[in-house]
Every structure is written in structure tokens, then in C-alpha cells.
N, C-alpha and C positions, 0 to 999 in steps of 0.2 A: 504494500500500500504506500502511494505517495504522500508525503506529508506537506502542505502547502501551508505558508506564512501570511496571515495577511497582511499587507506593506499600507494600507490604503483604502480607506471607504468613503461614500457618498450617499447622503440620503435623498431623494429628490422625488418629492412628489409619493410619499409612504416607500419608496420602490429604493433599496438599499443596495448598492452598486460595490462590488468588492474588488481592490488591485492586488492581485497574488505576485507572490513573489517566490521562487525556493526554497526549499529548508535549508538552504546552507547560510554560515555566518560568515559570509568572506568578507576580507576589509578590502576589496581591488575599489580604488578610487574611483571610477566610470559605472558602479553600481549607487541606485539610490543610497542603500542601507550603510555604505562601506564609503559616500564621498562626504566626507566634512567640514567640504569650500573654504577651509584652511581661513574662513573669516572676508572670504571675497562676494560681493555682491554677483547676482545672477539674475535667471528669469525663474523665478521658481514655478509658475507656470507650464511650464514648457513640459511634454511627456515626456522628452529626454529627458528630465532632470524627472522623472518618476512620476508628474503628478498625472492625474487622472480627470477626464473629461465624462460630463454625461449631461443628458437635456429628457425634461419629460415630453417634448416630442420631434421631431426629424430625426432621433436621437445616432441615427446614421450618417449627419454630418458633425455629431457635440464636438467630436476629437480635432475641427479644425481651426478651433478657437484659440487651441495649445500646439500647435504645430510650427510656429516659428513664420509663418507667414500673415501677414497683414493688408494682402491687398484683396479690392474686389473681386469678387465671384469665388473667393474663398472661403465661404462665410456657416452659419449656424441662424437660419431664420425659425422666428413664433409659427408655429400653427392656430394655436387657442390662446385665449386669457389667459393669465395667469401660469404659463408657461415659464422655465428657464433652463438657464445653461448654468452650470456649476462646472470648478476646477476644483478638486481636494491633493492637495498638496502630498508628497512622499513623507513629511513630517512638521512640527511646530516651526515657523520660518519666525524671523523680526523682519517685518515688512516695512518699506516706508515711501515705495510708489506703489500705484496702479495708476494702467493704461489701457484703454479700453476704443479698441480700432472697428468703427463702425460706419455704415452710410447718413447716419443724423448727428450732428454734435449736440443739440438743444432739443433732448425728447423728454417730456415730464411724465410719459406714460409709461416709464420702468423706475426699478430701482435697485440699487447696488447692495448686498449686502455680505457680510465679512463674519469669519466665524473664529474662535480658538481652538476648537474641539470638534468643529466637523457637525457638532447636533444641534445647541445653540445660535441663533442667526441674530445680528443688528446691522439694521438698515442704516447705511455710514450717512446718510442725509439727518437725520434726527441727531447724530453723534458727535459733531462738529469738528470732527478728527482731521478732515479737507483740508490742513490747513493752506494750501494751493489747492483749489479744484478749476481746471480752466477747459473749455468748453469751444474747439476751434474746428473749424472746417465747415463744409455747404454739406448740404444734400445731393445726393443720388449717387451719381457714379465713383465722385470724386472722395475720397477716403476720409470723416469727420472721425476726430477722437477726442475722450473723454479723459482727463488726468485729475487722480487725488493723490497730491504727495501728504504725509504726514509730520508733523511736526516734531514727533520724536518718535523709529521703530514702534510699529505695533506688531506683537505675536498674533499669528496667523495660521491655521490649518488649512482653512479653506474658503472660497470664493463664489459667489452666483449672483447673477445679474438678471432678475426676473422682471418680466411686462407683464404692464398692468391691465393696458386698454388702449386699443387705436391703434395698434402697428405691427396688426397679424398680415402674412406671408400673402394672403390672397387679394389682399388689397394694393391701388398704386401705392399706398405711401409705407409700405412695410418696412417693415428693418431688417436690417443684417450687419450680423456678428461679425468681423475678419476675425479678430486676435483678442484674447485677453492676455496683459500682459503683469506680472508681479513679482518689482526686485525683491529680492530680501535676501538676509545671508544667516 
């Protein structure tokens, strides 16, 4: 019998998303469990760096919001209300950007929220954590992104950026996802 570790989970939508990993304990530095960024800033984001993508619906595009690309038609669009995309990190990060690469800069019909432990959710607008939040680019084609630096590291598990109303996938003015992006070391 194989024994499998889990490295990584996701709740999204009651629906609990698991990242396995091997039983072994190796310390090779290019595996999540064994790299200890020696204190350097990254995208912690990013699958390569272990973390895990999922959405409760397209959920067949979640993975290209952490893929390291940010242009259009690379993206993670709503189907329904109250839909989102989540990132759960390889482990507890200090974060102190997100970047959040989409077709609307200025949409008030989602919102951002940030986790320590992957189960517990705060919506960083109520939080006043932003202390940069800056809000640049047009509509449609042309690539708008969304930035909250923090004013001092915040500890971080995990990420999801849910809609609320008004910018499902079937409509002209839908949205799309390219990248989620989040330094932390």
C-alpha cells in the first residue's frame, strides 16, 4: 500500500481539494517540503512552488491563474454567482504583495479574501491591510491588474478571489482571471 502525504488542501464551495505529495522526507531544495527560500522573496503562488489551484466552477481552467503566465486568453472565468478561484499555498508564507492580473481593474462585484489556515476566510477590503491597493488598466483585451501591498508581512496559507454579481462568463462584460500572483518568503 502507498502511503501518501498531504502537502496541501482547499476548501471551496463544501468541496475539499487535497495536494498529495510522497511519503518520503527529502530535503532536495526544488521540492515544496524540502525548499526553505533561504529567506528570499518569490511567487508563492505559482504550482511550481507547490501551491494548488481550484475554482467551484470551469474548474478545468483554476490551474491557470498559478501558472506563471498573465496575459489574455489565459485566464479562469465565473460561470455562476458566487463562484471563485482559490490558491492554497505549499505552506504558512509572510506575505506582503498580491497581484491580481485581470480584464477589469475597477470591478466592485468581487472580492479578495486571504486566509492563515486555509479554513478561516477575511475579506482584505473590511481589513485595511491594502496599505497600497492600486487599481490600473482599461477593460477588455488589454490586461487591468489589481495590487495590495501590505504594510508589514502578513502570514498566509491561502488565497481566493470570489464574485459576487454582474460579471458571469456569458455575459459581454464578464471577467477573466490571467494570474494570481503572491510574494512572500
Amino acid at each position: 500500500m502507498t502511503k501518501l502525504k498531504v502537502t496541501s488542501s482547499l476548501v471551496i464551495g463544501g468541496l475539499l481539494l487535497l495536494g498529495c505529495g510522497g511519503g518520503s522526507s527529502s530535503s532536495d531544495t526544488n521540492s515544496p517540503q524540502g525548499n526553505t527560500n533561504n529567506g528570499i522573496e518569490k511567487n508563492v503562488a505559482l504550482s511550481t512552488n507547490g501551491a494548488l489551484a481550484a475554482a467551484t466552477s470551469n474548474a478545468n481552467r483554476a490551474s491557470l491563474v498559478n501558472d506563471g503566465d498573465n496575459t489574455p486568453n489565459n485566464d479562469w472565468s465565473p460561470q455562476n454567482l458566487d463562484d471563485l478561484v482559490g490558491i492554497t499555498f505549499d505552506k504558512v508564507y509572510a506575505v506582503n504583495n498580491i497581484t491580481i492580473y485581470l480584464n477589469k481593474a475597477n470591478n466592485q462585484d468581487t472580492q479578495l479574501e486571504v486566509s492563515e489556515d486555509g479554513v478561516s476566510w477575511q475579506d482584505l477590503s473590511y481589513t485595511g491591510d491594502c496599505s497600497t491597493l492600486q487599481m490600473s488598466g482599461a477593460s477588455g483585451v488589454d490586461a487591468a491588474k489589481i495590487e495590495c501591498g501590505f504594510s508589514s508581512s502578513k502570514a498566509l496559507k491561502a488565497i481566493r478571489y470570489r464574485i459576487l454579481d454582474g460579471v458571469i462568463n456569458n455575459s459581454t462584460d464578464s471577467l477573466a482571471i490571467y494570474e494570481i500572483e503572491v510574494t512572500g518568503k
